[in-house]
PQR file of N, CA, C, O and H, with PARSE charges and radii, in Angstrom:
ATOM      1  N   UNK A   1      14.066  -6.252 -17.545 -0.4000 1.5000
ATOM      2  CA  UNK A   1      15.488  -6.502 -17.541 -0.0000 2.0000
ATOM      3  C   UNK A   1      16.271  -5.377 -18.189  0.5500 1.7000
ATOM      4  O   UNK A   1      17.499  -5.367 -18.264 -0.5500 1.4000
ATOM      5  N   UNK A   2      15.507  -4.481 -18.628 -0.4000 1.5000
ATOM      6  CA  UNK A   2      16.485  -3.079 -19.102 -0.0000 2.0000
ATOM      7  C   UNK A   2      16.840  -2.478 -18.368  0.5500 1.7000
ATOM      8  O   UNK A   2      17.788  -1.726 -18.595 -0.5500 1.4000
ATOM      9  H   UNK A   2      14.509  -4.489 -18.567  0.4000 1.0000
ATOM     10  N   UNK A   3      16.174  -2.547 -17.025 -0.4000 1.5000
ATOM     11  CA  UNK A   3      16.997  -1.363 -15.947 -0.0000 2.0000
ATOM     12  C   UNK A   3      16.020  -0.204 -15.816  0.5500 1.7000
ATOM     13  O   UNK A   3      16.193   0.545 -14.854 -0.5500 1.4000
ATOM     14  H   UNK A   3      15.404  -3.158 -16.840  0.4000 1.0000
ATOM     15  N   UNK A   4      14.960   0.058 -16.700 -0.4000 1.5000
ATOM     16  CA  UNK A   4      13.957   1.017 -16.534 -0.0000 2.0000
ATOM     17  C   UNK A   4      13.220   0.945 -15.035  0.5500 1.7000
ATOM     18  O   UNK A   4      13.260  -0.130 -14.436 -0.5500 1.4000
ATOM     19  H   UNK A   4      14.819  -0.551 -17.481  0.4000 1.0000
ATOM     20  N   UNK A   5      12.585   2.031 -14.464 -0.4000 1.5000
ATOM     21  CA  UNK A   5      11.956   2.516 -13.624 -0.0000 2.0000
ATOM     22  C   UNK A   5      10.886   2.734 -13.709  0.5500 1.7000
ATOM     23  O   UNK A   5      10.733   2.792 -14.929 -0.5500 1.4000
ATOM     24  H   UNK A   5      12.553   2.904 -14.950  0.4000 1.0000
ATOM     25  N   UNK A   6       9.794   2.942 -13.190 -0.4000 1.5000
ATOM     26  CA  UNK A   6       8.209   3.467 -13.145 -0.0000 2.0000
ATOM     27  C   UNK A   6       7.666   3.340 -11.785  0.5500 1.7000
ATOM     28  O   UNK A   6       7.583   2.436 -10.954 -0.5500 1.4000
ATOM     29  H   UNK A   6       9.919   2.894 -12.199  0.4000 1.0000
ATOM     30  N   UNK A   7       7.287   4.717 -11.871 -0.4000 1.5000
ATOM     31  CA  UNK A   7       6.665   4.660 -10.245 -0.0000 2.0000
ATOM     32  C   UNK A   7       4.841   5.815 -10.775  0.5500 1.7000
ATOM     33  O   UNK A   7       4.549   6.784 -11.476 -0.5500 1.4000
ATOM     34  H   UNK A   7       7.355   5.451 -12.546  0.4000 1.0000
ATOM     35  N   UNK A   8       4.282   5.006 -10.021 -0.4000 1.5000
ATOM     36  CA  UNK A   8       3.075   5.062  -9.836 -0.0000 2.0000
ATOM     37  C   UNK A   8       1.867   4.344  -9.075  0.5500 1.7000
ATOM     38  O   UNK A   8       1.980   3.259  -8.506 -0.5500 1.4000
ATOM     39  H   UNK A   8       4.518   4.219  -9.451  0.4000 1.0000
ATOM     40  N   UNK A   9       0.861   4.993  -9.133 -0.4000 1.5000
ATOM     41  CA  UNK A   9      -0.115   4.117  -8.063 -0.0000 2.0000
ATOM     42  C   UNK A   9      -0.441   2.274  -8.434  0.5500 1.7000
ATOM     43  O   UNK A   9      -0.928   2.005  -9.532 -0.5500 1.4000
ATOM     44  H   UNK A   9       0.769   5.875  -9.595  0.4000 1.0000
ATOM     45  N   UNK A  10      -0.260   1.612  -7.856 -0.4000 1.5000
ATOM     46  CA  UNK A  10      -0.409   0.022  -8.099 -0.0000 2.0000
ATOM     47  C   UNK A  10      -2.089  -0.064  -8.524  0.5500 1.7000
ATOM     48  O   UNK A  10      -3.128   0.284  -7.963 -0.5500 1.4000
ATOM     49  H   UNK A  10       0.135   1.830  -6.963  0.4000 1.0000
ATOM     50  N   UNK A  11      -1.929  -0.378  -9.142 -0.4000 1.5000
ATOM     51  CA  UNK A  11      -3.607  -0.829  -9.913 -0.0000 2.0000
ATOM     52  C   UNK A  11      -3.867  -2.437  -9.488  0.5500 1.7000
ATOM     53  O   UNK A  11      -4.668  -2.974  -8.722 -0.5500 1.4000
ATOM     54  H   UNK A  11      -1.084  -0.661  -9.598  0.4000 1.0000
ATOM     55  N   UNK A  12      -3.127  -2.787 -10.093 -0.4000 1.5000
ATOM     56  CA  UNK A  12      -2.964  -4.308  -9.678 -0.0000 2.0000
ATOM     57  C   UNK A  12      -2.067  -5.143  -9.760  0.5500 1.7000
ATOM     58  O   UNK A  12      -1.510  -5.230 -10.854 -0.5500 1.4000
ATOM     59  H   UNK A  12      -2.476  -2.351 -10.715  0.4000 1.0000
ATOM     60  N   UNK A  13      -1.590  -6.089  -8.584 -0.4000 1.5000
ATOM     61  CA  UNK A  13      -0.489  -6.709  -8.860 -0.0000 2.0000
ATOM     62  C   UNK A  13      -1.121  -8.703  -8.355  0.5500 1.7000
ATOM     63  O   UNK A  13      -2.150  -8.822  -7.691 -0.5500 1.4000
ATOM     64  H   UNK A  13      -2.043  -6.018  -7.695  0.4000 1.0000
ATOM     65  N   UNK A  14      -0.686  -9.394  -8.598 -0.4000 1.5000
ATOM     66  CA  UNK A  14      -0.901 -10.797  -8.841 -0.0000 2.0000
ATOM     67  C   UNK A  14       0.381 -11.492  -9.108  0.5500 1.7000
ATOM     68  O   UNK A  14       1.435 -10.878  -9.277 -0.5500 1.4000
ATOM     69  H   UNK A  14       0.150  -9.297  -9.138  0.4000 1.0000
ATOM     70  N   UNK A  15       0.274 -12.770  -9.141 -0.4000 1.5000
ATOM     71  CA  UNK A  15       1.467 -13.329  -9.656 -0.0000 2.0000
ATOM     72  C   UNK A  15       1.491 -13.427 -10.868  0.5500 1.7000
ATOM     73  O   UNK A  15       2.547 -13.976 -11.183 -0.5500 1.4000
ATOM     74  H   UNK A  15      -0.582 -13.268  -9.004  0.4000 1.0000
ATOM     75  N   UNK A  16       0.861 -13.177 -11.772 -0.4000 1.5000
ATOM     76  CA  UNK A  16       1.446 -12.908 -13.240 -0.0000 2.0000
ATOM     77  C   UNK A  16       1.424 -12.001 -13.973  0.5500 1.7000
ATOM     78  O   UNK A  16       1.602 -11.924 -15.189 -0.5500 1.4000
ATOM     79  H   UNK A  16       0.004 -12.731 -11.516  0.4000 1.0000
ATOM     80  N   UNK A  17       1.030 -10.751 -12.660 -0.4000 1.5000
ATOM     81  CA  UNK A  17       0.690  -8.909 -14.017 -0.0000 2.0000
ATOM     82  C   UNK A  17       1.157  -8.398 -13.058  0.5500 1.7000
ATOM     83  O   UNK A  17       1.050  -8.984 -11.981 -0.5500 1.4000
ATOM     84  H   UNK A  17       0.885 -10.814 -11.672  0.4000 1.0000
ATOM     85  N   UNK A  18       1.857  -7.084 -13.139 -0.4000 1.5000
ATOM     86  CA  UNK A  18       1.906  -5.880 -12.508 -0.0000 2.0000
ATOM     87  C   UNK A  18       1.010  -4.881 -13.145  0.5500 1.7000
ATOM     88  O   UNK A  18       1.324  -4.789 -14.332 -0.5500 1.4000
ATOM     89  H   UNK A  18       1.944  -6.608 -14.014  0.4000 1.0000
ATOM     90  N   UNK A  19       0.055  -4.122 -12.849 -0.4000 1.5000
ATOM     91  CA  UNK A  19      -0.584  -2.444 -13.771 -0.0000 2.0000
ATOM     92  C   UNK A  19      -0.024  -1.415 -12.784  0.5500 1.7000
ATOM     93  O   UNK A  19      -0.087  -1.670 -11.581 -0.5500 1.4000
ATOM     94  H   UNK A  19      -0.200  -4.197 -11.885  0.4000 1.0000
ATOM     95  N   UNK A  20       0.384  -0.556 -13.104 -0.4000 1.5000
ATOM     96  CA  UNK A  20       0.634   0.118 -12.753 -0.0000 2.0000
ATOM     97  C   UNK A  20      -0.056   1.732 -13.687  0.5500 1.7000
ATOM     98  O   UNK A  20      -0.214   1.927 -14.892 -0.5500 1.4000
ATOM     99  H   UNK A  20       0.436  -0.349 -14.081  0.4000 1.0000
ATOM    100  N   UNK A  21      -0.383   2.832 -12.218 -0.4000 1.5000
ATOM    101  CA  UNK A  21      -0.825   3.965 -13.157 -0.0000 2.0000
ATOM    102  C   UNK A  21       0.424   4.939 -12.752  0.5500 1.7000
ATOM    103  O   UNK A  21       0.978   5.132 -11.670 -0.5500 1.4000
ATOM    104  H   UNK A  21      -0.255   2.674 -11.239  0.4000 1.0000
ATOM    105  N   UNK A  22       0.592   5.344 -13.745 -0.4000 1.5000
ATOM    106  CA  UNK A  22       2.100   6.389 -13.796 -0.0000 2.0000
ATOM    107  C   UNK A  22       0.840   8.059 -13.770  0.5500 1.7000
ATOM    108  O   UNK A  22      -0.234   8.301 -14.321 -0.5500 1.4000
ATOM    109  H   UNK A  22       0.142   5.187 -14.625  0.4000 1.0000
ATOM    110  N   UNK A  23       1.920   8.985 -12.647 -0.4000 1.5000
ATOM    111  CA  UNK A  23       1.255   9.999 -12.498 -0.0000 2.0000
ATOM    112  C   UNK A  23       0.613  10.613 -13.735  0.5500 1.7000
ATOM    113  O   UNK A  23      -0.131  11.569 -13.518 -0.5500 1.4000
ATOM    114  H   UNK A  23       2.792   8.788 -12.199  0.4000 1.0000
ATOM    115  N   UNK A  24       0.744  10.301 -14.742 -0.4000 1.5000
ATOM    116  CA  UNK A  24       0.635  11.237 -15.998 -0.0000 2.0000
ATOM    117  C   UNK A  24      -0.838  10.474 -16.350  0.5500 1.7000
ATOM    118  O   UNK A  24      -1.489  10.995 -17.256 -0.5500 1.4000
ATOM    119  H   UNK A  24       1.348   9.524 -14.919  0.4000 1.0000
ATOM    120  N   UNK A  25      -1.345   9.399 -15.763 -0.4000 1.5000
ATOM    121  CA  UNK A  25      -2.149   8.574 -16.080 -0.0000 2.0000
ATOM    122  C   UNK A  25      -2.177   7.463 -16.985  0.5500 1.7000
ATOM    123  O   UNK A  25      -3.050   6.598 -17.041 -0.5500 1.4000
ATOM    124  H   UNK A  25      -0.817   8.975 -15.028  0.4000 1.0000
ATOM    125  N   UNK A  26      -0.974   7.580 -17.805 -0.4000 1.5000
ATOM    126  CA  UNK A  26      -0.545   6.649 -18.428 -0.0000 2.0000
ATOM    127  C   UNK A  26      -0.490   5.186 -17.834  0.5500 1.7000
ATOM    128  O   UNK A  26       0.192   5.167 -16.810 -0.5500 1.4000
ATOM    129  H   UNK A  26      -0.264   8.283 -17.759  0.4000 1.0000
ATOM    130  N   UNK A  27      -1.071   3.813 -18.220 -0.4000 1.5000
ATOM    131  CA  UNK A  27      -1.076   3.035 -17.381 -0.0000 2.0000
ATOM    132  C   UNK A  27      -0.044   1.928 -17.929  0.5500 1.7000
ATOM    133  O   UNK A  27       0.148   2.020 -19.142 -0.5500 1.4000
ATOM    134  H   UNK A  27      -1.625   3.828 -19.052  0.4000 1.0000
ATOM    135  N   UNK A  28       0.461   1.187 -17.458 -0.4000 1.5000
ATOM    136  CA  UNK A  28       1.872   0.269 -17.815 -0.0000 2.0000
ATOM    137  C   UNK A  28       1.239  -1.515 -17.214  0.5500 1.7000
ATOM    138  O   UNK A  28       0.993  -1.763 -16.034 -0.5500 1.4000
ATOM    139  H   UNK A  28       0.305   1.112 -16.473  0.4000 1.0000
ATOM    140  N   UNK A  29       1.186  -1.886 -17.637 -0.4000 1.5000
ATOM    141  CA  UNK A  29       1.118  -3.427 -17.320 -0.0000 2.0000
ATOM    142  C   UNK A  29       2.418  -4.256 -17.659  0.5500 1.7000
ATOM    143  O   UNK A  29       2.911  -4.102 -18.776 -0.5500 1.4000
ATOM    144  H   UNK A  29       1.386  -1.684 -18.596  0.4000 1.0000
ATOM    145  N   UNK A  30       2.970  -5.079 -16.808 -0.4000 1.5000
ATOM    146  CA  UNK A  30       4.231  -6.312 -16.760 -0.0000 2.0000
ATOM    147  C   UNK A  30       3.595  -7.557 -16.261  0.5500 1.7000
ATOM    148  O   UNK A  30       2.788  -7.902 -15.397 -0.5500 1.4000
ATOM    149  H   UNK A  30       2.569  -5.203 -15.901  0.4000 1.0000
ATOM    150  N   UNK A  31       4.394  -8.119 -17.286 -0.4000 1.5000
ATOM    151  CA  UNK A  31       3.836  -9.855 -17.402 -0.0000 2.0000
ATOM    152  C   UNK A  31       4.749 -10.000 -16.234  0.5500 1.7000
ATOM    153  O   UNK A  31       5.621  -9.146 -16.069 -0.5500 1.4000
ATOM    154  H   UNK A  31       5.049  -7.839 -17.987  0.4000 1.0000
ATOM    155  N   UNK A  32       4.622 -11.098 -15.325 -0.4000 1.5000
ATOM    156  CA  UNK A  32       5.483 -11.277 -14.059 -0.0000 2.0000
ATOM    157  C   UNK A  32       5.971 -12.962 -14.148  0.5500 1.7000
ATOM    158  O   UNK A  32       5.312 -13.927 -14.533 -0.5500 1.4000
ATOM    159  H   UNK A  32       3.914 -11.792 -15.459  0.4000 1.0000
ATOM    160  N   UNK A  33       7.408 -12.895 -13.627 -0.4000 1.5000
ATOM    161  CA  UNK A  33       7.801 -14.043 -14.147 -0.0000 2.0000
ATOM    162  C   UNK A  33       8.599 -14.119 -12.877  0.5500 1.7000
ATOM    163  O   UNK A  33       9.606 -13.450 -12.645 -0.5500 1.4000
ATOM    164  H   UNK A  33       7.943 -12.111 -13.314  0.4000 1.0000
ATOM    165  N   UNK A  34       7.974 -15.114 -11.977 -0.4000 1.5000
ATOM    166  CA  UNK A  34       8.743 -15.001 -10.454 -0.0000 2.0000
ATOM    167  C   UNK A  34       8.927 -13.933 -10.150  0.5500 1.7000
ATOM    168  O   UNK A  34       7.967 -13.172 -10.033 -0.5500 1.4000
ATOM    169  H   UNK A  34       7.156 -15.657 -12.166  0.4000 1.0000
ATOM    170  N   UNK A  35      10.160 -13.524  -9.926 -0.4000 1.5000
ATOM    171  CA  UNK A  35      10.275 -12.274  -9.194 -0.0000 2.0000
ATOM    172  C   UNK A  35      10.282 -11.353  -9.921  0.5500 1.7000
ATOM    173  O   UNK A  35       9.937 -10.240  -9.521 -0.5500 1.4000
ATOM    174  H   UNK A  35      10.940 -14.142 -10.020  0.4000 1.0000
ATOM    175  N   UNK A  36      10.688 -11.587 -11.217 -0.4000 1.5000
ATOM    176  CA  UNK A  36      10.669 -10.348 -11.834 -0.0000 2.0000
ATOM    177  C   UNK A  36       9.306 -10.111 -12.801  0.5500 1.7000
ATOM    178  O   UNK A  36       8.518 -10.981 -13.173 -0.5500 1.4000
ATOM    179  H   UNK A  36      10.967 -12.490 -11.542  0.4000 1.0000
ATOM    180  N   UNK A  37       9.270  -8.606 -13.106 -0.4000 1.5000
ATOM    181  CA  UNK A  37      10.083  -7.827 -12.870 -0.0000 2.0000
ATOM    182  C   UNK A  37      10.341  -7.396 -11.193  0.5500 1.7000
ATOM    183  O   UNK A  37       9.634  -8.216 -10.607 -0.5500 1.4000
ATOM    184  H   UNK A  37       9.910  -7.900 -12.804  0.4000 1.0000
ATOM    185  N   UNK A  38      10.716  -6.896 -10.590 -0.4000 1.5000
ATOM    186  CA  UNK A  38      10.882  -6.621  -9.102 -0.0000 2.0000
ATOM    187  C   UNK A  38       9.928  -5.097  -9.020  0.5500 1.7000
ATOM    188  O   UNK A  38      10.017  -3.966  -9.497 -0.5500 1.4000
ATOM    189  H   UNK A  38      11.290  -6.230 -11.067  0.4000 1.0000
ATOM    190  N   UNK A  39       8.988  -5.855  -8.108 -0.4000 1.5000
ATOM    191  CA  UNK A  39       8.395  -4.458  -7.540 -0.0000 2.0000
ATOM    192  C   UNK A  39       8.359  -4.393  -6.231  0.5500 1.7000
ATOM    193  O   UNK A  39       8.066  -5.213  -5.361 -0.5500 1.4000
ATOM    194  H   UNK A  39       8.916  -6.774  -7.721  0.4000 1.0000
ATOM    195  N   UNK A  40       8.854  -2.807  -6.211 -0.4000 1.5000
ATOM    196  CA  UNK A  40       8.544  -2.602  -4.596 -0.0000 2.0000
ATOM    197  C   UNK A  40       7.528  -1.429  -4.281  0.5500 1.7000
ATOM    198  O   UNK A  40       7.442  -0.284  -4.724 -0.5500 1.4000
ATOM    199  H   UNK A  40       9.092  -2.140  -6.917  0.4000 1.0000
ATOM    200  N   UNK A  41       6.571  -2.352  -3.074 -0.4000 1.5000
ATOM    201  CA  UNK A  41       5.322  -1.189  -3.079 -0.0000 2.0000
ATOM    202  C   UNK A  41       5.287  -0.412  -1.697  0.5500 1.7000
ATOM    203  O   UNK A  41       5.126  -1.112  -0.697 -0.5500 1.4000
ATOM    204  H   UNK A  41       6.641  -3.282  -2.714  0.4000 1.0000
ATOM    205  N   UNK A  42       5.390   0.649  -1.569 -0.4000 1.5000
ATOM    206  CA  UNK A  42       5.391   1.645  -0.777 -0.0000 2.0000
ATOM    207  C   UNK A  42       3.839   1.444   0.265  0.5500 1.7000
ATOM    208  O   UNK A  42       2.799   1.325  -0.383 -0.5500 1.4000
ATOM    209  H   UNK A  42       5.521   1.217  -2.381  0.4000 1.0000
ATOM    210  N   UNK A  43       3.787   1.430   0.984 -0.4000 1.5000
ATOM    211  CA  UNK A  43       1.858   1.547   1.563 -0.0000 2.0000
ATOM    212  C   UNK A  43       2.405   2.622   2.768  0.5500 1.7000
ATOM    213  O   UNK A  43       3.252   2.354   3.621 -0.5500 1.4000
ATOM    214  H   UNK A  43       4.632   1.528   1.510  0.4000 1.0000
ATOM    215  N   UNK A  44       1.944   3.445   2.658 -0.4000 1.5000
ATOM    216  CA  UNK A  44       2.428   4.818   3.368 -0.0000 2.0000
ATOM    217  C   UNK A  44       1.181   4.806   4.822  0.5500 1.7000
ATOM    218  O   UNK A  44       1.254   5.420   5.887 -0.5500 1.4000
ATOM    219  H   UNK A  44       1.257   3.662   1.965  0.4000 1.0000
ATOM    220  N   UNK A  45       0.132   3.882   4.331 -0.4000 1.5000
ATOM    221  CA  UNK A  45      -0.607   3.446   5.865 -0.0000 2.0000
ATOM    222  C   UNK A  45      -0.024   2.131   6.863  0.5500 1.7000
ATOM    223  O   UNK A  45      -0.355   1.758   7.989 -0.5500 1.4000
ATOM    224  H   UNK A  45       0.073   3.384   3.467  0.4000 1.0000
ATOM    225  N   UNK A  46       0.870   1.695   6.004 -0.4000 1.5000
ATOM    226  CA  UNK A  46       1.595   0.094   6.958 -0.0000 2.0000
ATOM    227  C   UNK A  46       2.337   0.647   8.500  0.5500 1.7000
ATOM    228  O   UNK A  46       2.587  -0.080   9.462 -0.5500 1.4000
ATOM    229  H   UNK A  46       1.138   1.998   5.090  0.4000 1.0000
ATOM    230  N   UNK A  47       2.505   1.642   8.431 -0.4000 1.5000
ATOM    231  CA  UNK A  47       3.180   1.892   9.865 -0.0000 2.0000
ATOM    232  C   UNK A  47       1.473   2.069  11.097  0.5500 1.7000
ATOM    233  O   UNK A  47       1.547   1.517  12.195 -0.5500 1.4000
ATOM    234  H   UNK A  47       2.301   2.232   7.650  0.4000 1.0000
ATOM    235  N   UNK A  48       0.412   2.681  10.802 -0.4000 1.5000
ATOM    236  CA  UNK A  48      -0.445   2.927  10.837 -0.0000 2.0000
ATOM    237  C   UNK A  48      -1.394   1.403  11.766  0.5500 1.7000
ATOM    238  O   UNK A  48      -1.798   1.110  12.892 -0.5500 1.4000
ATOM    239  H   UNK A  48       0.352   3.129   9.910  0.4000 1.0000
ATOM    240  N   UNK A  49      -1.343   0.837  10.385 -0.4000 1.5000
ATOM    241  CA  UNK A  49      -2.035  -0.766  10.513 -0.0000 2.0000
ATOM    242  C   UNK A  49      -1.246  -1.372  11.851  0.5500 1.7000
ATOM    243  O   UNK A  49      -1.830  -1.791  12.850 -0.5500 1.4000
ATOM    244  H   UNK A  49      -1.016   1.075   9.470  0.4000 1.0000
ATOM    245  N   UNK A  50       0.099  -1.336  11.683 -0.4000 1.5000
ATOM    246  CA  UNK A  50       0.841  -2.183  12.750 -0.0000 2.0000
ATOM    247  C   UNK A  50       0.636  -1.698  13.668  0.5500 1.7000
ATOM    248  O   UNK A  50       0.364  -2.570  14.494 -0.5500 1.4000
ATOM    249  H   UNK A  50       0.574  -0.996  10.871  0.4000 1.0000
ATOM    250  N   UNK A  51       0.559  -0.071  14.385 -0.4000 1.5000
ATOM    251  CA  UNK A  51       0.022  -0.097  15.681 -0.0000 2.0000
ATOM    252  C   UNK A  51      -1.510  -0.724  15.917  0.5500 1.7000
ATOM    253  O   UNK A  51      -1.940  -0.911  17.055 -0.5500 1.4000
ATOM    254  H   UNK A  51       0.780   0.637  13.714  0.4000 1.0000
ATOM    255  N   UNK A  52      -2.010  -0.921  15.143 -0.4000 1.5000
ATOM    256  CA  UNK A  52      -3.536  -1.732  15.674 -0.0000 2.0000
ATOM    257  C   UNK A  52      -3.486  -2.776  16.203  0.5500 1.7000
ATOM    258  O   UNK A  52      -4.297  -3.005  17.101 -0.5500 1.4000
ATOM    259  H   UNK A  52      -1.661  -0.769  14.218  0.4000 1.0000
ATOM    260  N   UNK A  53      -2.433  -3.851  15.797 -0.4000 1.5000
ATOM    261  CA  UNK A  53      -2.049  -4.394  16.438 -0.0000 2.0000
ATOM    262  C   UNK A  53      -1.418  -4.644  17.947  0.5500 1.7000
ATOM    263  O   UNK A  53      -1.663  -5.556  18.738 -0.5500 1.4000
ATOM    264  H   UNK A  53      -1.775  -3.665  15.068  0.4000 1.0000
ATOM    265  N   UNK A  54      -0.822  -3.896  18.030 -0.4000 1.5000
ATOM    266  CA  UNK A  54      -0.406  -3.769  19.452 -0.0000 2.0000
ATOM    267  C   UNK A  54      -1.571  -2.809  20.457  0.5500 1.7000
ATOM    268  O   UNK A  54      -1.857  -3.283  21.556 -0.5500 1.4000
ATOM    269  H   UNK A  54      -0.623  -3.156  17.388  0.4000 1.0000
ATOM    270  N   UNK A  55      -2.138  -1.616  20.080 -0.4000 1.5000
ATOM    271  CA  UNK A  55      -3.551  -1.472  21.226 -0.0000 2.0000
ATOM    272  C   UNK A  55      -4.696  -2.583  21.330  0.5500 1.7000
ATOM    273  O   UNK A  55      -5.375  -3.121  20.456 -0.5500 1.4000
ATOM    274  H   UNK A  55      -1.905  -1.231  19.187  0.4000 1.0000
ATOM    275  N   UNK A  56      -4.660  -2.732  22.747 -0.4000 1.5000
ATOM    276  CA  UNK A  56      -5.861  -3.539  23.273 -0.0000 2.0000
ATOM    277  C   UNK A  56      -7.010  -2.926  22.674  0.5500 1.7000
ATOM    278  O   UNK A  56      -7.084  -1.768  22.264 -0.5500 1.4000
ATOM    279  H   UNK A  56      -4.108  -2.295  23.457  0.4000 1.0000
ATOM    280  N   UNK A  57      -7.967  -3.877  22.658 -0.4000 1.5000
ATOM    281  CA  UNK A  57      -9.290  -3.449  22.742 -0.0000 2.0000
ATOM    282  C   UNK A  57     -10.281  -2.449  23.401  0.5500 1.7000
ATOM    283  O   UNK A  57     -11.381  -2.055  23.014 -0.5500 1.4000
ATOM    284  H   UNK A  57      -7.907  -4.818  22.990  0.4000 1.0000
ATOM    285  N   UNK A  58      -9.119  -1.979  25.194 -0.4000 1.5000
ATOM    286  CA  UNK A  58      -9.790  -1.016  25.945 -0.0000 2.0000
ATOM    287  C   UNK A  58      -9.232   0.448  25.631  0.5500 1.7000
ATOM    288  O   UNK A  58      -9.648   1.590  25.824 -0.5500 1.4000
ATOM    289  H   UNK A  58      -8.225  -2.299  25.509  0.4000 1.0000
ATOM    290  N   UNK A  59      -7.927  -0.208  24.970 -0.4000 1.5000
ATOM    291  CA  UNK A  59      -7.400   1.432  24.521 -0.0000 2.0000
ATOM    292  C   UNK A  59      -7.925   2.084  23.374  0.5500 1.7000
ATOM    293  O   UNK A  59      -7.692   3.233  23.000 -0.5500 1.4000
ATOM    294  H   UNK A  59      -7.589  -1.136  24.812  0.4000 1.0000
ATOM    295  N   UNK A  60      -8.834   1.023  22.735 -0.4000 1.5000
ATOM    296  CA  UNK A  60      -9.313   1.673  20.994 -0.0000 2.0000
ATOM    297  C   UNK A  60     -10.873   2.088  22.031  0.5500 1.7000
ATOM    298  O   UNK A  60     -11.225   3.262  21.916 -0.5500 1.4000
ATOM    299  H   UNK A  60      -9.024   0.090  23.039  0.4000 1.0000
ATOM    300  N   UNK A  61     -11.246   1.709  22.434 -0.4000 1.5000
ATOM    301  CA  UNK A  61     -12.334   2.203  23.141 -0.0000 2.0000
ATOM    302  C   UNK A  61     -11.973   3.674  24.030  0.5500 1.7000
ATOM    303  O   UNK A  61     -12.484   4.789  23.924 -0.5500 1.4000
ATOM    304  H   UNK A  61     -10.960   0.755  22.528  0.4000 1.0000
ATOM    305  N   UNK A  62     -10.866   3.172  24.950 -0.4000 1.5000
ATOM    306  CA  UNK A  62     -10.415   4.963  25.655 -0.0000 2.0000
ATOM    307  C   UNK A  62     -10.458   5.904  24.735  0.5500 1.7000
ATOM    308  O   UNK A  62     -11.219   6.860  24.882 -0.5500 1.4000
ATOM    309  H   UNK A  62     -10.451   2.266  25.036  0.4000 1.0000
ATOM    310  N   UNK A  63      -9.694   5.793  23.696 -0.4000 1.5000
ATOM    311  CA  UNK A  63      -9.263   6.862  22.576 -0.0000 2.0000
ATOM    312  C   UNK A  63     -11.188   7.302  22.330  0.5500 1.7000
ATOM    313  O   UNK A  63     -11.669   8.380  22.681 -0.5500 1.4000
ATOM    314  H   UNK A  63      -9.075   5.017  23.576  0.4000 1.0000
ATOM    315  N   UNK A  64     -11.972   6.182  21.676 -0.4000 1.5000
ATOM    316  CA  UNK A  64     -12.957   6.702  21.354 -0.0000 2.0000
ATOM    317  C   UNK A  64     -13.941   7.630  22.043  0.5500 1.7000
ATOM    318  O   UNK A  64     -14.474   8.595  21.495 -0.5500 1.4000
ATOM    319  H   UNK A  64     -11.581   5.306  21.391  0.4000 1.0000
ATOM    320  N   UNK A  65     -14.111   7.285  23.168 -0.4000 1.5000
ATOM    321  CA  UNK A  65     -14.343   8.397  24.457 -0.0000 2.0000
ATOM    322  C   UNK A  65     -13.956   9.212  24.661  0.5500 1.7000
ATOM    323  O   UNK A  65     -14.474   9.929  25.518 -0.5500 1.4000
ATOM    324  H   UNK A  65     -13.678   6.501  23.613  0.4000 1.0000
ATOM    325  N   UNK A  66     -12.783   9.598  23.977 -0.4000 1.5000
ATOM    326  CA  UNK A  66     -12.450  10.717  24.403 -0.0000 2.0000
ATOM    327  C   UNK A  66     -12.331  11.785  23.193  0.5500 1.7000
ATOM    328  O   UNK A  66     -12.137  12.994  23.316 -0.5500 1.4000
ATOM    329  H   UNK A  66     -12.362   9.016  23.281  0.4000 1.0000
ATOM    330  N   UNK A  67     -12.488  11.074  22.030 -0.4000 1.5000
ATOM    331  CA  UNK A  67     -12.641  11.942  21.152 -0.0000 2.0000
ATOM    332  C   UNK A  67     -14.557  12.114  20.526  0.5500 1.7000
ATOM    333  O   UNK A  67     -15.036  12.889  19.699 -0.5500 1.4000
ATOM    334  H   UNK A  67     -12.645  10.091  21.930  0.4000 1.0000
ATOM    335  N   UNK A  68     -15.126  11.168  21.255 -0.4000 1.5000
ATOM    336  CA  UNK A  68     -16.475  12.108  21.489 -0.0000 2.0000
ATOM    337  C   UNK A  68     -16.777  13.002  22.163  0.5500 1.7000
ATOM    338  O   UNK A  68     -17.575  13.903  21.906 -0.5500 1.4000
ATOM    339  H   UNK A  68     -14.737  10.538  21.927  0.4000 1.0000
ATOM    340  N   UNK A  69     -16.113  12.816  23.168 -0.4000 1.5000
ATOM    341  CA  UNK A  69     -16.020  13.918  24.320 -0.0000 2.0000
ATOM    342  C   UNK A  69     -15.558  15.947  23.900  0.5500 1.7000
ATOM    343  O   UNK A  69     -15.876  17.028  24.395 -0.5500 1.4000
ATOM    344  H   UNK A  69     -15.465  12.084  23.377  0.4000 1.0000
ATOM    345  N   UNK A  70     -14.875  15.586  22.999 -0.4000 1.5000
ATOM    346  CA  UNK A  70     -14.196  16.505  22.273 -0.0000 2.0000
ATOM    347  C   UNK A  70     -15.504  17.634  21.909  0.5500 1.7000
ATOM    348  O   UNK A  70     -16.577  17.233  21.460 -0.5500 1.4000
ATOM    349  H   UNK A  70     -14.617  14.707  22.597  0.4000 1.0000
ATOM    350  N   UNK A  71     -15.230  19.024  22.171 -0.4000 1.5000
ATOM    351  CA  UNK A  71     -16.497  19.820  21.174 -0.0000 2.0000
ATOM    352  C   UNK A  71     -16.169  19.845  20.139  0.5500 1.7000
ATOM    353  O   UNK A  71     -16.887  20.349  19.276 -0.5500 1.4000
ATOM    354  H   UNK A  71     -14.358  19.350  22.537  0.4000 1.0000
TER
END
């Protein structure tokens, strides 16, 4: 509730801890109380995951054929 910031890799989050590792390695843990404190987590593979969803099964197979095929 101070308004402070911290950004770093998520260690672990649950409904009653946040850990967080801050680039410096310094690690930060928050007791979690509903929503707060508010975290928002970045996953820089989620755009990634969601197309798996949408290719069929014959297109994850095409792709693979063809990148064996590859020298």
């Amino acid at each position: 509730r101070t308004g402070q910031t911290f950004e770093g890799r998520l260690v672990r989050i649950d409904e009653f801890t946040v850990v967080v590792m801050e680039p410096d390695g310094t690690t930060r843990s928050f007791r979690r109380d509903g929503e707060s404190p508010n975290v928002d987590v970045h996953d820089a593979l989620q755009p990634h995951r969601a197309l798996l969803r949408v290719y069929s099964d014959k297109d994850i197979h095409d792709v693979t054929a063809y990148l064996v095929k590859l020298p």
